[in-house]
C-alpha positions, -999 to +999 in steps of 0.1 A: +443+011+327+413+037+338+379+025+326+379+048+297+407+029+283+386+001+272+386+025+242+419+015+230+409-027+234+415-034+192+399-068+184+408-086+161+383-111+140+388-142+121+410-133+091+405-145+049+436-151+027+441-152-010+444-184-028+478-178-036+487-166+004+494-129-018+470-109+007+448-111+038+420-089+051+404-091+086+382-070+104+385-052+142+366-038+167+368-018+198+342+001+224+337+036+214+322+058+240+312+089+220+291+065+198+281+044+227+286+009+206+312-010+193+329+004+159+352-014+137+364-014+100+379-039+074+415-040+064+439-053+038+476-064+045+497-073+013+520-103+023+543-108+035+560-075+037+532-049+034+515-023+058+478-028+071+456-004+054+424+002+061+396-005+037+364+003+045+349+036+067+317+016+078+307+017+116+308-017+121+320-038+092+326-070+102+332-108+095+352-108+058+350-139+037+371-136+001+355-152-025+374-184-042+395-166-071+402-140-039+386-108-061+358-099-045+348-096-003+319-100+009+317-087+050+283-075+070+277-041+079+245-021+093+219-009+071+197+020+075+180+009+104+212-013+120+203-044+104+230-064+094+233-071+058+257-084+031+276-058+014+301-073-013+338-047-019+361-055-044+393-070-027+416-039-036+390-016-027+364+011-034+328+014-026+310-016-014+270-028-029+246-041-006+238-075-014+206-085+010+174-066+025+163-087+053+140-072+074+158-088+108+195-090+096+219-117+084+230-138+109+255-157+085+271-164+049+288-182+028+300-175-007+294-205-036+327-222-050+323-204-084+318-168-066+284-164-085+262-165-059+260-164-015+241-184+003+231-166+039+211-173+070+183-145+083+159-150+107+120-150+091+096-133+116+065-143+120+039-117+101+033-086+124+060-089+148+100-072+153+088-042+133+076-066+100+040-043+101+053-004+103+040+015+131+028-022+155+037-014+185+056-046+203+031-044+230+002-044+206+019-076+190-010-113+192+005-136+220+030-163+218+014-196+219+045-220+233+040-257+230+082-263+234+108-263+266+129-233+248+109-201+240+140-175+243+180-167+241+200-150+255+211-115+231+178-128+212+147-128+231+120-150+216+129-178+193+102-195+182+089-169+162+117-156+141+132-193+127+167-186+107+164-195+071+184-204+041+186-179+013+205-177-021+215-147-038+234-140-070+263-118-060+262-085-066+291-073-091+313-050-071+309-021-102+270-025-099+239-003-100+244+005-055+207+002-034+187+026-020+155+026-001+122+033-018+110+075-016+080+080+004+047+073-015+037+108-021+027+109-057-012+113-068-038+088-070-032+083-113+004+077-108+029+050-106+049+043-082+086+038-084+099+001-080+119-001-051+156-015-065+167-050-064+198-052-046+214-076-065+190-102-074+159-117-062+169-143-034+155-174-032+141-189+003+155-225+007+139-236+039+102-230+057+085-239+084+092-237+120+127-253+119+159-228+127+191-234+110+224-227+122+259-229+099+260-227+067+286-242+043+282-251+007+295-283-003+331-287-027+309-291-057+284-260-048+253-279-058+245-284-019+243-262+017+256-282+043+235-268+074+226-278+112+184-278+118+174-269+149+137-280+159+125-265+194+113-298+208+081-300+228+093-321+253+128-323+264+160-310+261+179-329+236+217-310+228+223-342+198+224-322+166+219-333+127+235-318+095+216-316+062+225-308+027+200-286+006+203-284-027+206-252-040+184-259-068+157-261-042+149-295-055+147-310-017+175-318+012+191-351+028+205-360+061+242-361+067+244-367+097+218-377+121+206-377+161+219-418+163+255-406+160+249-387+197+270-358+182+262-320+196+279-293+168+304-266+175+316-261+138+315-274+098+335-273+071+343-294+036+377-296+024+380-296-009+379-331-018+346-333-007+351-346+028+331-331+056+345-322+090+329-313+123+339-298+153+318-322+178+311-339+213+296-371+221+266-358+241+256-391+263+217-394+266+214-357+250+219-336+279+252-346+291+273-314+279+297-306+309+334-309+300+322-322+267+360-326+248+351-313+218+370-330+189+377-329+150+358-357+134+352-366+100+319-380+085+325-410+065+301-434+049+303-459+077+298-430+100+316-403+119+353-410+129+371-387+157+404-378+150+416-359+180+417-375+215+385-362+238+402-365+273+431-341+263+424-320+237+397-294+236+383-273+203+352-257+217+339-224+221+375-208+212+367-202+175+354-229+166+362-230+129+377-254+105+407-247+078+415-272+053+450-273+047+457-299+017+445-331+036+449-319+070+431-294+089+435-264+113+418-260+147+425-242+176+429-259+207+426-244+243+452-257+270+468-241+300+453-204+298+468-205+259+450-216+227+473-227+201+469-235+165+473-268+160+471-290+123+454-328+127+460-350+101+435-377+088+452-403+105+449-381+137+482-367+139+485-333+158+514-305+146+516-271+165+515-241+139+509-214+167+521-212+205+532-200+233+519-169+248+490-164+229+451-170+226+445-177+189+409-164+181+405-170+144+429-186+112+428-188+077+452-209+051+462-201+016+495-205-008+515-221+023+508-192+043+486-194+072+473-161+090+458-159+126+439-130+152+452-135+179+453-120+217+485-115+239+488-107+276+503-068+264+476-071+234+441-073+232+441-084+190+466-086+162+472-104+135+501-133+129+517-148+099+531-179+095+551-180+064+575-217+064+593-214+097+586-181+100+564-164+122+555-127+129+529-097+139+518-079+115+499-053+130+509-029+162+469-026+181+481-029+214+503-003+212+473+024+227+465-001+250+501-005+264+508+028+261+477+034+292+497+015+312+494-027+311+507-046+338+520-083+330+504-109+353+529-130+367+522-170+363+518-192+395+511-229+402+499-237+441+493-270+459+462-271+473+451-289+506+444-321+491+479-321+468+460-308+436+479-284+419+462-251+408+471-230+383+465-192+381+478-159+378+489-127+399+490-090+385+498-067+412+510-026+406+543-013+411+558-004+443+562-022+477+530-022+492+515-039+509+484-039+484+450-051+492+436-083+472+409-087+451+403-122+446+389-131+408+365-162+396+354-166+362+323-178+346+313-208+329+325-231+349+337-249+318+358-217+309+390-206+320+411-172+327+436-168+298+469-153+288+454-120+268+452-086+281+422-083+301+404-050+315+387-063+342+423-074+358+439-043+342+417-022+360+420-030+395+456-028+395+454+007+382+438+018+412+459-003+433+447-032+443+464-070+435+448-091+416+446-127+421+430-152+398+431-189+386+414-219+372+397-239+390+389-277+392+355-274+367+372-251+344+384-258+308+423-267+291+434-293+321+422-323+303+382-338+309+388-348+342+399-316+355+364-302+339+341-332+350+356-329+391+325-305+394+294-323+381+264-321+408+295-315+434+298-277+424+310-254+459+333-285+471+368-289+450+365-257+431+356-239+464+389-253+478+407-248+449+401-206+444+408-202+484+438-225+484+451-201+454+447-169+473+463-180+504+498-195+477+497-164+459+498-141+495+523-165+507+543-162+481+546-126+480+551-102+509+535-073+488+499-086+489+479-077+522+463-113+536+443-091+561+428-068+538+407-091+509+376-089+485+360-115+462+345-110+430+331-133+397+304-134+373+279-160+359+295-188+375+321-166+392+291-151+408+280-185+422+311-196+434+318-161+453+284-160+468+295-197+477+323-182+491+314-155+513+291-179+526+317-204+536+345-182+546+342-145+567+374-129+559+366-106+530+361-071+535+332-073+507+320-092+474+305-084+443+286-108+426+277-105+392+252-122+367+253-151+390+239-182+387+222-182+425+186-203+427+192-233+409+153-239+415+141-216+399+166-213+371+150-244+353+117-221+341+135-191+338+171-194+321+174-198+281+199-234+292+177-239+323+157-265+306+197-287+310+220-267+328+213-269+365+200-311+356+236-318+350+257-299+373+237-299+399+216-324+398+172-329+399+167-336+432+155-318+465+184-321+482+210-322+454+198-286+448+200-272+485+233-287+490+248-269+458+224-236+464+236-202+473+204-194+481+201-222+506+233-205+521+230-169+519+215-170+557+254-179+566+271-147+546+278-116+567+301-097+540+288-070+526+278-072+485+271-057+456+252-073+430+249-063+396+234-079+373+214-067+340+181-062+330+178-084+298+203-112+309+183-144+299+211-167+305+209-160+344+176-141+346+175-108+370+156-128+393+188-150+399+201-112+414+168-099+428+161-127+452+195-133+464+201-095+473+163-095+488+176-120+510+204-101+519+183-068+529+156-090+550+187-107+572+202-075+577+235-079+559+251-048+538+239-051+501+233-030+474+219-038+434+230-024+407+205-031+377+217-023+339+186-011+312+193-030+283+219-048+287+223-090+288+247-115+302+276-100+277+276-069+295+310-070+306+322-081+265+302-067+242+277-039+264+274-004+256+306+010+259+288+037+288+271+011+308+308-005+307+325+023+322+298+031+346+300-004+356+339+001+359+325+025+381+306+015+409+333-015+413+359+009+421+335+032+444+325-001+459+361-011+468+370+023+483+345+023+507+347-019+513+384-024+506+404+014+505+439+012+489+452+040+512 
């Protein structure tokens, strides 16, 4: 694959079904260069036999949800200025009607049981600022007064003064009177003006004040909204998390779920019954978040009961959604470089629905048909039905991807030094060789590589080079153990671990050069290969990317720096300068690039700016590479350019550091 061809990357989102399983409609999205952003439609597939048609031309349509008798869709899509609002299509078709007209966007939605009305989330800016007063300048905006430890995010900015609120709107009928923005006032002194439209109806604000919500679920009977508050403390960091349920009435709220049960949120749903489950982790003294075993728990009256084990089985941050299936529900369950779709019981039984070589990313459930997005290692999204016994892909998007030339990793288990076995992949181009070896390390640390089709890998076998990469001790789907090895001893076992990897996957093929090696990772992967390169001289060069370099100085700088560093590692003096790349980088001789971009708040540009001034002043070969605009998801969701120019400068930095020919 070339860098252009992240073009023909097809994701697939988190699909809807019918009540009666008859039809399912999901949305995709893929980098477009020409418009420089990502681009994506909805579409309809009749099941079980039919053919995916598309069914809506919007830019970016996105994030489908059918309502409860399955007639009508509601999905976001950009408004006149980008904004994302609610646009409501009926399910066989035709032209959508905008729902909302928030002057920031909707962040999330929910429609109400009986389909009359949708609840949604926007964020509230505080008067004058993010464009609220036409023609105020940002720099002209009155200062932010911050009493709290968070003040930012990153892909946000500031977040104290744009809380997310809860609205409620009727829904618009899909045959409907269609909105348009207000004419310019240019009629005489004597005469009225025209009203601007309602877009569907007046919405009604639910929540004030200074509090932030996040999810947003309406409860079996629709009289409530089932949300999580999120209060920017002015103290410390405390990742515990409540649920409260709003009536809709606006006649007041009550907790659900409080800070005593020691829970931090991934996801929420109700089953039908009433019954409220929660993708959640116990979170220790409220900071303690590394390899947290994110489980399915219910929340009964004598208080929340987990139902999945937390040492072996892990449902966060791989879609973390809910599907209530009769009295069971689906969740999605990351293990080995897969994530399957599994089905818990109440009692805590666990039932595989989905897996095998794939990386579920979103489900759905209706008339004994379940539908899934998932990724493949020769796909980058489609979309799976499981119908009985049966199961099969409906849809055919990695075909253009494939058809640029995919290379299939091939799967490899080493023992390490100390008898630890570590589990990775190898994707190397055709031909004898002998091929040079870029070395891979991913972020997180509590992440992992994965089976799908991946560019960055695809990429640098394309222009020759094998790729080597793997999971280290710290990363996540090898039990809690696996991802706890790391806390405050980060650079020791997962050091040992990546460079154990490299030298079993040379050894065990005669095609991969062991003299001729480079090292590259990002966020985390961009610590652990500055750890690297200070620890071991044989690579021809490094790129480290978005790394997380000066512990120190993250704490007042990064938008998790107020918990992050604290608990892997560790608050004191020398805890730090043991774990530091910076306290290092005096040791590394191999020439580096580091990239990093200009708006990453996650790890700040600082985190890139000192380390490579560090570089420069000892005299090793360095270069930056800076990106306008861009945040820590540069590499996922940037602009499709700064992507390919990015694709760029690694490949130019490997010819002249680590030549193919």
């Amino acid at each position: 694959m070339r860098p252009q061809g992240i073009e023909t990357l097809v994701s697939v989102g988190r699909p809807a079904i019918a009540p009666d399983g008859g039809f399912a409609v999901f949305a995709t999205s893929r980098p477009d260069l020409a418009a420089n952003r990502n681009v994506g439609q909805l579409w309809r597939i009749d099941l079980p036999d039919g053919t995916p048609r598309r069914l809506t031309r919007g830019t970016a349509d996105s994030a489908p949800r059918l309502s409860r008798d399955g007639t009508s869709i509601a999905f976001l899509r950009g408004d006149a200025k980008g904004k994302p609002q609610v646009h409501i299509i009926d399910a066989s078709g035709g032209e959508p009607v905008q729902a909302t007209d928030t002057v920031l966007g909707v962040e999330d939605f929910a429609w109400a049981p009986d389909g009359a009305s949708i609840a949604y989330l926007a964020r509230v800016p505080e008067k004058g600022r993010y464009g609220s007063v036409e023609g105020l300048d940002p720099s002209a905006e009155a200062p932010r007064h911050i009493t709290g430890i968070r003040w930012h995010a990153n892909g946000l900015g500031y977040v104290a003064d744009r809380p997310a609120h809860v609205f409620v709107i009727a829904a618009a009928a899909t045959d409907s009177e269609p909105f348009y923005e207000p004419a310019p006032d240019v009629l005489a002194d004597d005469e009225t003006p025209p009203k601007k439209p309602v877009v569907a109806a007046e919405a009604r604000q639910l929540t004030e004040g200074t509090t932030s919500h996040a999810a947003l679920v309406f409860t079996a009977d629709g009289r409530e909204l089932l949300t999580v508050p999120d209060d920017i403390e002015p103290d410390r960091r405390d990742l515990r998390t409540r649920v409260v349920a709003i009536a809709v009435d606006g006649s007041g709220e009550r907790e659900v779920l409080g800070t005593d049960a020691g829970l931090s949120l991934y996801g929420l749903e109700t089953a039908p019954d009433g019954t409220i489950a929660v993708l959640a982790h116990e979170v220790g003294d409220g900071v303690d978040f590394v390899a947290p075993g994110v489980g399915l728990w219910l929340l009964e009256a004598d208080g929340p009961r987990r139902l999945t084990d937390a040492e072996t089985i892990d449902l966060g941050e791989v879609g973390s959604h809910i599907t209530p299936v009769g009295d069971d529900f689906l969740v999605q369950d990351r293990t080995r470089g897969r994530v399957r779709l599994v089905r818990v019981s109440r009692a805590g039984d666990l039932t595989e629905v989905l897996d095998g070589d794939v990386e579920v990313n979103g489900h759905a459930a209706g008339g004994g048909r379940i539908v899934a997005s998932v990724a493949r290692p020769d796909s980058y999204g489609e979309l799976v039905l499981r119908d009985g016994a049966d199961v099969r892909t409906l849809t055919s998007f990695g075909a253009a991807a494939a058809a640029s030339g995919v290379v299939l990793p091939t799967e490899l288990t080493v023992t390490g030094r100390d008898g630890y076995p570590v589990h990775g992949w190898v994707a190397t181009p055709a031909g004898e060789g002998p091929f040079p070896v870029i070395l891979q390390i991913h972020g997180g640390p509590y992440a992992a590589y994965g089976i799908h089709l991946f560019d960055e890998t695809q990429v640098l076998v394309d222009a020759g080079y094998a790729v080597v990469y793997c999971n280290p001790r710290g990363s996540a789907g090898y039990g809690r153990a696996h991802g706890r090895s790391i806390r405050q001893q980060m650079g020791t076992v997962d050091f040992a671990d990546v460079i154990d990897f490299l030298e079993g996957a040379i050894a065990s093929d005669d095609r991969l050069d062991g003299d001729r090696v480079g090292v590259q990772g990002g966020s985390y992967g961009g610590y652990l290969t500055a750890w690297v390169i200070a620890h071991d001289h044989r690579f021809a060069g490094a790129i480290v990317e978005r790394g997380f370099l000066e512990p120190q100085s993250f704490q007042g700088t990064s938008d998790i720096g107020s918990f992050f560093g604290d608990e892997y590692v560790g608050v004191s003096a020398d805890d730090i300068a043991r774990q530091s790349p910076m306290a290092v980088v005096g040791q590394v001789t191999t020439p580096t690039l580091v990239l990093h971009s200009e708006l990453d708040f996650r790890c700040p540009l600082e985190q890139a700016t000192r380390y490579y001034s560090a570089l420069k002043r000892q005299g090793t070969e360095a270069e930056l590479l800076v990106f306008p605009g861009e945040n820590h998801e540069l590499t996922r969701s940037g602009q499709p350019r700064h992507r390919v120019q990015r694709f760029d400068a690694v490949l130019d930095w490997w010819d002249r550091h680590l030549p193919v020919g």
